[in-house]
N, C-alpha and C positions, 0 to 999 in steps of 0.2 A: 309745445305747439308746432304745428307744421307750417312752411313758410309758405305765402300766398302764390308763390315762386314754385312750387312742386301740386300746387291746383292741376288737376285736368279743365278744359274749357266747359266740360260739365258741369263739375264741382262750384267753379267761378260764379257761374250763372245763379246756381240754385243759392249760393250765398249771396248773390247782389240780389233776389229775390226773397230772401227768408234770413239776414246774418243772425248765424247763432254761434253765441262762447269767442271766442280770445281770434278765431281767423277770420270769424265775422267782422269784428271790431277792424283790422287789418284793412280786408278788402273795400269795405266802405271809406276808410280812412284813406284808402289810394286814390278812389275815386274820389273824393272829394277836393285830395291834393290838384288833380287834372283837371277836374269840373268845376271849381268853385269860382274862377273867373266867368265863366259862361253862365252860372245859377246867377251871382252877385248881378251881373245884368238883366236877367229874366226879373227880381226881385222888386228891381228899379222903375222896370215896368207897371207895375201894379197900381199906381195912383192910389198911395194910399194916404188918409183923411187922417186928422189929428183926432185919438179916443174912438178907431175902427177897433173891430173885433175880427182877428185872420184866423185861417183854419190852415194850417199845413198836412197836406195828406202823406203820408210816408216820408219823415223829417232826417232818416238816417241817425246820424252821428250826434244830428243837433248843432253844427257848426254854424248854421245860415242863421240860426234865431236873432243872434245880433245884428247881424246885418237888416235883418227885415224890422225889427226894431228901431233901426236908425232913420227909418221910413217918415216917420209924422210921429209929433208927441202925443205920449199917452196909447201909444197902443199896447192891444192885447193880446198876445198871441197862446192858441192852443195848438199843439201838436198830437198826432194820430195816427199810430203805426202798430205792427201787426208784429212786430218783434219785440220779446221782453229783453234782449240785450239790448237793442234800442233805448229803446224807452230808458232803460238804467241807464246807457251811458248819456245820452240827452240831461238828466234827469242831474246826472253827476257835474258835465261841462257847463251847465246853468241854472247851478246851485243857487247863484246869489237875484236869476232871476225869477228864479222860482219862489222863493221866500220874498220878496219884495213883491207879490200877486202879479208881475206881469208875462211870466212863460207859465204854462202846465201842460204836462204832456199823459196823454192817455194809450194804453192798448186796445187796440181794436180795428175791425178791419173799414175799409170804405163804403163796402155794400152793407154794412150796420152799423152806423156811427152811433155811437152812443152820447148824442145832443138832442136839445131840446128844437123844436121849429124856427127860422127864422133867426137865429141867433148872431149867424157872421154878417159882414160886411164884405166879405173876401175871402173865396177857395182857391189855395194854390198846391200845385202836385209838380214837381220835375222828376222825372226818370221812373215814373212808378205807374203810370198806365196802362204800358204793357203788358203788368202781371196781372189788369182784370180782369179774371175768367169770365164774370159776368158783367160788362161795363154797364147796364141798361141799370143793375142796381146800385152799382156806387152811384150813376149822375142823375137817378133819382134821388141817390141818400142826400146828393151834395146842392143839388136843388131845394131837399126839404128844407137846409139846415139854413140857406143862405137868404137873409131879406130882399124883399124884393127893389128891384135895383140891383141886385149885387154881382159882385164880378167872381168869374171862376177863368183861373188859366192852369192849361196844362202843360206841358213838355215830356214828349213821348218819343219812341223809336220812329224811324221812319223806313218802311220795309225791304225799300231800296237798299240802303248801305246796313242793315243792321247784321250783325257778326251771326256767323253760323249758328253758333250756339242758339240762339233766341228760337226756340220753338216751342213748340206746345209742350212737348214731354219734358222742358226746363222750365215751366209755366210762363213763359212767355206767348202772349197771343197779339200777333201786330194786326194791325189794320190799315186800311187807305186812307185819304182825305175824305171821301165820299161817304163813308162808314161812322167814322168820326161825328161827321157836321146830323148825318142823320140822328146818330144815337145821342148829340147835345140835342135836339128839337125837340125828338121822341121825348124825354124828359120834362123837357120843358122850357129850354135857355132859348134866348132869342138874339138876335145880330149876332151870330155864331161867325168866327174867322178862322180858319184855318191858312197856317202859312208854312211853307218851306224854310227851317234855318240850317245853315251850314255851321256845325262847330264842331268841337275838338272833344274828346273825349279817350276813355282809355280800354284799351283791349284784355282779352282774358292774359297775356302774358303781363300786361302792366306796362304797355307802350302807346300813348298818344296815338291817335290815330284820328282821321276828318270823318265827319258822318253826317248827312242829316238828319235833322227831327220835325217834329212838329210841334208848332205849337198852335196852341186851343184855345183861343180867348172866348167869352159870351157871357150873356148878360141871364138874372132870374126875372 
């Protein structure tokens, strides 16, 4: 296997957006080492209810499932990602919470979730918005899925700091705060927040770096 060290900043990209086989594994795992203090707080956020039903939209590694679990008793978490090495290594790191019915993780993408209406309590997505070609039909897919009441937060690029590579021809598509707050209403979310954060993150060579994002709060 090639080391994530001899990536081109292209390479990097198209695997933080699609990890496939043994460098995929790698790259996410870096990330995760660098980002997982700043997710475990986004997580914290979510006010979540003892016996919620969560949706995590692009789960990576599968690292965060415990932590979002430690959330309120009795939750349930699915996961829903668009890579089958995902999905396996998820699948592998929370074995035992898999067999005990409270993680499952599915393939599949945002703009067609394969759930039924009304099902969650709670959609959350970090680092993965900016690969929606079509954002209009994930946050209606994530709208259909969530009861009403329910909470959807996001954490995305913010276009200002975001590294060269994030463009289109890496399927990365950023957008504004203005773009955003429309295409949550378009949908159908309501008290839509968009906010400015500062945090820490890692670059295509594998070094920390400051960046802002955004995050997406709003209600169905």
């Amino acid at each position: 296997m090639d080391s994530i060290e001899s990536l081109t900043p292209d390479e990097w990209a198209r695997q933080l957006g699609n990890p496939k086989g043994e460098i995929g594994l790698a790259v996410v795992e870096k990330v995760y080492e660098s980002n997982s203090k700043s997710s475990v707080q986004a997580v914290a956020t979510l006010g979540l209810h003892p016996n919620d039903h969560v949706l995590e939209v692009g789960f990576g590694n599968g690292r965060m499932v415990p932590e979002v679990l430690k959330q309120a008793e009795g939750l349930r978490y699915a996961g829903l990602d668009l890579s089958p090495t995902m999905v396996a290594e998820a699948e592998r790191f929370n074995g035992a919470l898999v067999t005990a019915g409270q993680a499952s993780f599915y393939l599949g993408s945002a703009e067609h979730m394969p759930f039924p209406d009304r099902l969650f309590n709670c959609i959350f997505s970090i680092g993965v918005a900016h690969f929606w070609s079509t954002p209009s039909l994930a946050l209606s897919e994530s709208f259909r899925v969530l009861r009403p009441g329910g909470l959807s937060m996001i954490g995305c690029l913010h276009p200002r700091t975001a590294p060269p590579f994030a463009r289109p021809d890496n399927g990365f598509y950023l957008r504004d705060a203005a773009e955003w707050e429309a295409l949550h209403r378009a949908a159908g979310f309501v008290h839509v927040q968009v906010e400015e954060v500062k945090t820490q993150q890692i670059n295509a060579a594998g070094t920390p770096v400051e960046r802002y994002i955004f995050k997406i709060v709003a209600h169905s």
